[in-house]
VOVEX-730377 format. One record per residue (C-alpha): residue number from 1; residue in three letters; x, y, z. Coordinates in nm, 3 decimals. Example, Ala and Ser with C-alpha at 12.3 -4.5 7.8 and 13.67 -1.06 7.14 Angstrom:
num_residuo_xx_yy_zz
1_ALA_1.230_-0.450_0.780
2_SER_1.367_-0.106_0.714
This chain:
num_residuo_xx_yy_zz
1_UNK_5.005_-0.763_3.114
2_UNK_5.355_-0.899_3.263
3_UNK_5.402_-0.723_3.635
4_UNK_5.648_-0.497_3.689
5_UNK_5.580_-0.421_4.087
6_UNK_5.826_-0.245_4.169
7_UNK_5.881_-0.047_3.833
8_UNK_6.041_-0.341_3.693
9_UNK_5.928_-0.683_3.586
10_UNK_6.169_-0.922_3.759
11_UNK_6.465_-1.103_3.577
12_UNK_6.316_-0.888_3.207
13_UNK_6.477_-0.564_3.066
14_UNK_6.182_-0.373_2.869
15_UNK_6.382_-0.474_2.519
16_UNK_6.374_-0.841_2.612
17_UNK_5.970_-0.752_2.723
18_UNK_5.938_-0.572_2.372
19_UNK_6.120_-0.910_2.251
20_UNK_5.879_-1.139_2.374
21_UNK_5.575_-0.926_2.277
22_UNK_5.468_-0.730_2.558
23_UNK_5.286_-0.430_2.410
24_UNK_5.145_-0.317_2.802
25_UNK_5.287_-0.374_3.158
26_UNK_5.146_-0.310_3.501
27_UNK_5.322_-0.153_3.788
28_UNK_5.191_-0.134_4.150
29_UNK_5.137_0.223_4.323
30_UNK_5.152_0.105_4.718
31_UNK_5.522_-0.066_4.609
32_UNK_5.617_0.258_4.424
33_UNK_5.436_0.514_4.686
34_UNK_5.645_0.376_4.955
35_UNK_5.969_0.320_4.760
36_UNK_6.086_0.516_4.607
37_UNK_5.824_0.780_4.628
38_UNK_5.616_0.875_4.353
39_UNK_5.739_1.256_4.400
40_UNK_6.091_1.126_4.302
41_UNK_5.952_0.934_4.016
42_UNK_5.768_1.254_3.875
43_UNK_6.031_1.468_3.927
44_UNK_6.279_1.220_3.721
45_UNK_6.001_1.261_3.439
46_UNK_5.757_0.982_3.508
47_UNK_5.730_0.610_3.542
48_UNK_5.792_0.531_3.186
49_UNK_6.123_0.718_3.135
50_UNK_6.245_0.638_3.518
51_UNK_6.217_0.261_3.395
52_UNK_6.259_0.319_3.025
53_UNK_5.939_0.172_2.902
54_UNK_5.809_0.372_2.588
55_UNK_5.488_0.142_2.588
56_UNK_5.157_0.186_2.785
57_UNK_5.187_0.118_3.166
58_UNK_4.914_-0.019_3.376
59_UNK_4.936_0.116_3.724
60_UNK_4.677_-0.074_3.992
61_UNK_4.530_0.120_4.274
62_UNK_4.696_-0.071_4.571
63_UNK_4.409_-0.141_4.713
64_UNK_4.441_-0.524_4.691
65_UNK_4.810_-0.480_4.858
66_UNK_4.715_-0.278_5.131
67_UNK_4.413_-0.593_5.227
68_UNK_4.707_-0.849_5.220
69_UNK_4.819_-0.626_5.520
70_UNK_4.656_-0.800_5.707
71_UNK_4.732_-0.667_6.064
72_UNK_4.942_-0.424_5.914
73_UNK_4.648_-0.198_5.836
74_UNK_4.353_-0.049_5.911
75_UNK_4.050_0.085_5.696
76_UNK_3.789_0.349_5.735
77_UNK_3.526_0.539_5.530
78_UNK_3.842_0.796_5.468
79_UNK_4.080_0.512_5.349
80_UNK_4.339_0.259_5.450
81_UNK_4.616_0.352_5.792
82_UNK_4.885_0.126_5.701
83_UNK_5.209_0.023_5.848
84_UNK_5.513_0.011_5.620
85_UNK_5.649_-0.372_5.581
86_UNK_5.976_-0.199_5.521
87_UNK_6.041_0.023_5.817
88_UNK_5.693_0.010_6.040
89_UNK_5.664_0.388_5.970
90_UNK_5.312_0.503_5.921
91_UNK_5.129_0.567_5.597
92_UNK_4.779_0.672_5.466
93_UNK_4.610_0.596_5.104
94_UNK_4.289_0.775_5.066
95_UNK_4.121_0.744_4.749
96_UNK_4.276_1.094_4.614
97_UNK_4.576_1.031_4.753
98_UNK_4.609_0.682_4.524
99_UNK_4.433_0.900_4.206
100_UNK_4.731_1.175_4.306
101_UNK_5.000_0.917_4.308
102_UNK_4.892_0.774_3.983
103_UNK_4.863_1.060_3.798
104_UNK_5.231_1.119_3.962
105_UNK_5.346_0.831_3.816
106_UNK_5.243_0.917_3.523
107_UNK_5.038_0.609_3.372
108_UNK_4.825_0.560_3.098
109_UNK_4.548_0.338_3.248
110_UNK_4.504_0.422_3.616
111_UNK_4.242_0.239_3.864
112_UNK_4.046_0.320_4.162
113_UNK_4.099_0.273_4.538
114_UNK_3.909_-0.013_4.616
115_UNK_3.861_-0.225_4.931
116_UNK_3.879_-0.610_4.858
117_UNK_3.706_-0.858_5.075
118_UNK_3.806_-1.173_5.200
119_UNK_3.727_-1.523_5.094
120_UNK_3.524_-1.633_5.232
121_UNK_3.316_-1.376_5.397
122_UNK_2.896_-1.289_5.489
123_UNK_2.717_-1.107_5.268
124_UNK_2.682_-0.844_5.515
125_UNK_3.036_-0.795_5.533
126_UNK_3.096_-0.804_5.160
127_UNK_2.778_-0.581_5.073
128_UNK_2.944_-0.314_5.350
129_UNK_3.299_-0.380_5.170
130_UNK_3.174_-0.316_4.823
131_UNK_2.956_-0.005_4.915
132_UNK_3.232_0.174_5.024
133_UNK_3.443_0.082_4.711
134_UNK_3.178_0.226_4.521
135_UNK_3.137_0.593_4.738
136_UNK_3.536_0.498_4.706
137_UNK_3.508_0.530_4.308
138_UNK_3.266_0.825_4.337
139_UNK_3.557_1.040_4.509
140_UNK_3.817_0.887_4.286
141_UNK_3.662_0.991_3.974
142_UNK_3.593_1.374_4.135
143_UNK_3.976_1.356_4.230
144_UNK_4.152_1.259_3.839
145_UNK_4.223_1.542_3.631
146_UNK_4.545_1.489_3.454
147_UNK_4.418_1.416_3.066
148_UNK_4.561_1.130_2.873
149_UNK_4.495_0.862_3.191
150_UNK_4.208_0.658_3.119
151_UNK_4.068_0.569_3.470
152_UNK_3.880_0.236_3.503
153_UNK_3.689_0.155_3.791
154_UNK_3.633_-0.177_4.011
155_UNK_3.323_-0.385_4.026
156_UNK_3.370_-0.570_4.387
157_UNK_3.086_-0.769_4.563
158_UNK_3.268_-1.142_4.627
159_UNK_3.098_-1.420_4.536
160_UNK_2.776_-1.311_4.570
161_UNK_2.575_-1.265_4.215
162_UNK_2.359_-1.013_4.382
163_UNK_2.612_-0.765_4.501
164_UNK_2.819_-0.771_4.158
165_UNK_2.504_-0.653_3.996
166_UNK_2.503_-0.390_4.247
167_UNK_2.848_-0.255_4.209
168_UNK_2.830_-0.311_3.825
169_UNK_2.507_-0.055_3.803
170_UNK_2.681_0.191_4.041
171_UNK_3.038_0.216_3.834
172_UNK_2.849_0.236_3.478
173_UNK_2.650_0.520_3.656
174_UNK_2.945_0.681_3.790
175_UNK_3.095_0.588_3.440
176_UNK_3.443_0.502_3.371
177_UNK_3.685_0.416_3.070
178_UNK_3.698_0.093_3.126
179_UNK_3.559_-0.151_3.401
180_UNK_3.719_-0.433_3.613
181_UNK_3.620_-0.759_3.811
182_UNK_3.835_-0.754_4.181
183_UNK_3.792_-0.970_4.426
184_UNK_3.883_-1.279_4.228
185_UNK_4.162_-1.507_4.265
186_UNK_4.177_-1.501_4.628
187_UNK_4.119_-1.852_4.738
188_UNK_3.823_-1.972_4.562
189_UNK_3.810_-2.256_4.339
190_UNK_3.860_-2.201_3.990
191_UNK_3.457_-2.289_3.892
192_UNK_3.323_-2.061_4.144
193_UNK_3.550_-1.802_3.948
194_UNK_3.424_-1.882_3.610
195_UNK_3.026_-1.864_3.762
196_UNK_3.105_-1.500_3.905
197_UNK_3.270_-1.360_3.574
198_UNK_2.994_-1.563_3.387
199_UNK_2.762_-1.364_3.549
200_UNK_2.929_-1.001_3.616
201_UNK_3.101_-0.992_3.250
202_UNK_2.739_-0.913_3.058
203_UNK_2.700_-0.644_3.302
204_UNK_2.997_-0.462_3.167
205_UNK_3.009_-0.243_2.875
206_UNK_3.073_-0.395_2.539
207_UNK_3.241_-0.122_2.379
208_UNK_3.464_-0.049_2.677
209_UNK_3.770_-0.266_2.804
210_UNK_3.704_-0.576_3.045
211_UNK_3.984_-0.641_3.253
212_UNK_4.006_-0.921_3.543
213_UNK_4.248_-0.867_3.783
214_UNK_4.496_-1.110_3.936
215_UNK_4.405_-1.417_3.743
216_UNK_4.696_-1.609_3.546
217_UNK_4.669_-1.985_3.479
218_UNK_4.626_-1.993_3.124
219_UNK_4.345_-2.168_3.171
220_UNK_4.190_-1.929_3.374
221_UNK_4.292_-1.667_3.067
222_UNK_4.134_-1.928_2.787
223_UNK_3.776_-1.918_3.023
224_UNK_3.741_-1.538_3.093
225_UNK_3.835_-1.446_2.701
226_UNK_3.556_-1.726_2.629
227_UNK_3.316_-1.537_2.839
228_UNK_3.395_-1.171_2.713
229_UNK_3.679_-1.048_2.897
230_UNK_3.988_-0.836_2.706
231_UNK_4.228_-0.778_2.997
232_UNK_4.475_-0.999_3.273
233_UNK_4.781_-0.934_3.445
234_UNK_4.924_-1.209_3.699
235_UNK_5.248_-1.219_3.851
236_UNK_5.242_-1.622_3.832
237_UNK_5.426_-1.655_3.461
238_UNK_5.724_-1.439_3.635
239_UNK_5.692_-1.610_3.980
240_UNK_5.647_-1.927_3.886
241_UNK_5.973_-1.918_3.648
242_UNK_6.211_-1.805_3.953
243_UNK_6.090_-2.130_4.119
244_UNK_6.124_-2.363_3.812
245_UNK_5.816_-2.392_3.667
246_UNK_5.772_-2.340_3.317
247_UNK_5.468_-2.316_3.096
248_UNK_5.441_-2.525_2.749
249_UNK_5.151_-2.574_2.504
250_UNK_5.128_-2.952_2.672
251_UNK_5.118_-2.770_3.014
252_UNK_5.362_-2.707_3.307
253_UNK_5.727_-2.872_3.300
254_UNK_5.920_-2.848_3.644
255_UNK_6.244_-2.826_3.539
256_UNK_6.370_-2.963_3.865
257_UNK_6.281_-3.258_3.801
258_UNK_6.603_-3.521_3.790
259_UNK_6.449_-3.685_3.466
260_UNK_6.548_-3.385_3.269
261_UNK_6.869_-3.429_3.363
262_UNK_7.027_-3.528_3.049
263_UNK_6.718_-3.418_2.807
264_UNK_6.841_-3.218_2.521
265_UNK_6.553_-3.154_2.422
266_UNK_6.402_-2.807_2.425
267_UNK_6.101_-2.679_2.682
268_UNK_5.852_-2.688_2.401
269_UNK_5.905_-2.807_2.102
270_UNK_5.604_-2.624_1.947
271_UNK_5.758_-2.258_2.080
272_UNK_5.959_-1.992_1.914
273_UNK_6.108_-1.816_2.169
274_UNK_6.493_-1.715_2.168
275_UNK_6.502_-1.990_2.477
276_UNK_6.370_-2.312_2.327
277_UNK_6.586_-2.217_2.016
278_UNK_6.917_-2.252_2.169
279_UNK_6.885_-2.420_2.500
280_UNK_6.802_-2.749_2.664
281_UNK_6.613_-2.890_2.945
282_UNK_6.937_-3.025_3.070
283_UNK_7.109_-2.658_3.097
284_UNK_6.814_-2.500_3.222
285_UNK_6.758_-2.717_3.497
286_UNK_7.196_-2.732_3.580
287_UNK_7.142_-2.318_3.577
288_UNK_6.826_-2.370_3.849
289_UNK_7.007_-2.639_4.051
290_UNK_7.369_-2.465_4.047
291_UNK_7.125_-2.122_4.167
292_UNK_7.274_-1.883_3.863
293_UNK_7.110_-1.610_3.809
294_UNK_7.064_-1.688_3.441
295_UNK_6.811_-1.965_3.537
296_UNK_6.578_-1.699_3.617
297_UNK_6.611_-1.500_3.328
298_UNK_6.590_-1.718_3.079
299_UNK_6.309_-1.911_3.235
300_UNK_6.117_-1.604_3.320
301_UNK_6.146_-1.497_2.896
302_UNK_6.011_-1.804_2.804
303_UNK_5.683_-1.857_3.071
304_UNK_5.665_-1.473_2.937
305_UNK_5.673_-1.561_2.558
306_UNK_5.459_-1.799_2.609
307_UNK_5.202_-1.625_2.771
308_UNK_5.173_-1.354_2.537
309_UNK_5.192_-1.559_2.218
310_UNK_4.909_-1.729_2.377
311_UNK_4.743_-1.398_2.388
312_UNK_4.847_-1.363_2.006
313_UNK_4.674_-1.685_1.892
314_UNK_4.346_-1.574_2.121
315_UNK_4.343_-1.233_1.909
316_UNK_4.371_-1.455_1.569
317_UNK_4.104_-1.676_1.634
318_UNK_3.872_-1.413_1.782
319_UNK_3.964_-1.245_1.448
320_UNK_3.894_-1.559_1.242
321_UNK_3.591_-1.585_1.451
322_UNK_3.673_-1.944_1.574
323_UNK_3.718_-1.906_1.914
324_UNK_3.548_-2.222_2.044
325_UNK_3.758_-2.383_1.848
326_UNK_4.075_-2.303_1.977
327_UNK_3.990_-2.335_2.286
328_UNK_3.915_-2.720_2.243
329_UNK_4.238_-2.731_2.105
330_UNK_4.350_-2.556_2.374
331_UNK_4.318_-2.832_2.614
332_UNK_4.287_-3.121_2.329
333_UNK_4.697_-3.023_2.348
334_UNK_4.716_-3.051_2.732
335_UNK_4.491_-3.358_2.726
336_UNK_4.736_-3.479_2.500
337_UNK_5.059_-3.355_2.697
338_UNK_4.918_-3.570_3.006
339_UNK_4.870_-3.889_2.788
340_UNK_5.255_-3.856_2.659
341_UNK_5.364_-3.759_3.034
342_UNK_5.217_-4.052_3.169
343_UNK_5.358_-4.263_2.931
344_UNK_5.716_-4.183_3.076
């Protein structure tokens, strides 16, 4: 799912995200709470017609905002005191209070208030942490009762097997339409990340949707699909274009870099998209260097295109039921991509 924050996904009108395949996005409820108020937003008819998106919107909880506070905030059994980044005016999110601004908004797949620990942190802390999330879920599923939202819940517990199994066996209790991994992507290495969905994915429903949150490398997207997961949104293929770095099938091309210079060649030869049809490496990286706006945009719809037509081959070889295989090829073509990089 591309990220649209703040109701929008940065540099992307929703026909160029129809363009490049998006079929969901994901917008943020603690950006759109405080700006510009989810009451506004409802009373101009929603989220979907206030940003003109006709697809399925995503909206996360805010819980994972409101812990990268820091300072700024302050949580309790009753929720999360908060001070605006904005303005420094004061602001409570209880768990109804993020269910009410959801259903607000207007979404189709809504989540629950959760609390997400650091990294690292004690056991004790994170088994305190991921007990609350869970009476947090509890109140969360009491609060929803606008039909048509499906309302997923959030298996927490940090890196510690034991706890995930814990929070796992609460949720499916509770029960939920779907079911999501949190607390991932927050500093740990990328193998501690593959043990902990290795472990918490088989826990999960099979006939209800797996999503992890936060994680974007595509690497990171090839592993959690290998071990049973349906669902990602990252902010890192819109991010990560705004500073220059683009994503190929041979891996990541800075397009800062002076040797593209004078490289008519396209970003990826092996991609479709309208951007490696009809411009350069040499354009693209005059646009980033001369700071045009258009750098952004048309670097941010390619990292996009890419990342969803990765998603389309994924679906085909699940589909053809040769996943393993792909992913070998998968990084047989970045193995590849580093032998002709270091080759000059």
């Amino acid at each position: 799912m591309p990220v649209g924050t703040r109701g929008t996904v940065k540099a992307m009108t929703p026909e160029e995200l129809r363009e490049v395949g998006a079929q969901i996005i994901l917008a943020n409820t603690y950006h759109l709470f405080i700006r510009p108020g989810h009451l506004l937003v409802e009373r101009l008819g929603g989220l979907h017609r206030f940003m003109n998106w006709d697809g399925p919107l995503l909206t996360d909880s805010g819980g994972f905002q409101v812990y990268s506070l820091g300072e700024l905030r302050k949580i309790t059994e009753e929720g999360v005191k908060f001070r605006s980044p904005y303005d420094g005016a004061y602001h409570v999110i209880t768990p109804e209070s993020s269910i009410a601004i959801q259903e607000a908004l207007g979404s189709d797949i809504i989540m629950c208030f959760d609390d997400c620990p650091p990294y690292p942190a004690e056991h004790g802390y994170v088994a305190r942490s991921m007990e609350m999330t869970t009476r947090w879920a509890g109140r969360c599923k009491e609060a929803h009762r606008r039909e048509g939202q499906a309302l997923f819940g959030i298996v927490q517990g940090g890196m510690y097997p034991d706890l995930r199994e814990r929070s796992a066996a609460a949720l499916r209790e509770i029960g939920f339409d779907g079911y999501a991994l949190g607390g991932l992507s927050v500093g740990e290495e990328p193998e501690r990340m593959y043990e902990i969905i290795d472990h918490a994915a088989p826990l999960l429903p099979e006939d209800q949707p797996r999503y992890v949150m936060g994680i974007g490398r595509p690497e990171d997207l090839i592993e959690a699909v290998y071990r049973g997961v349906d669902m990602f949104d990252c902010v890192m293929p819109t991010r990560n274009a705004r500073n220059g770095m683009l994503f190929t099938s041979f891996g990541r091309l800075n397009i800062r870099n002076s040797c593209h210079t004078e490289d008519s060649t396209p970003v990826d030869p092996a991609c479709g998209c309208h951007v490696c049809r009809h411009y350069s490496r040499a354009y693209l990286r005059h646009l980033f260097q001369a700071g045009e706006i258009l750098a952004s945009r048309l670097n941010t719809y390619h990292n996009l295109y890419y990342y969803l037509s990765l998603m389309d081959r994924v679906r085909e070889a699940i589909a053809a039921d040769r996943y393993p295989e792909f992913r070998q090829e998968f990084y047989a073509a970045r193995e590849e991509g580093t032998r002709m990089k270091d080759k000059g």
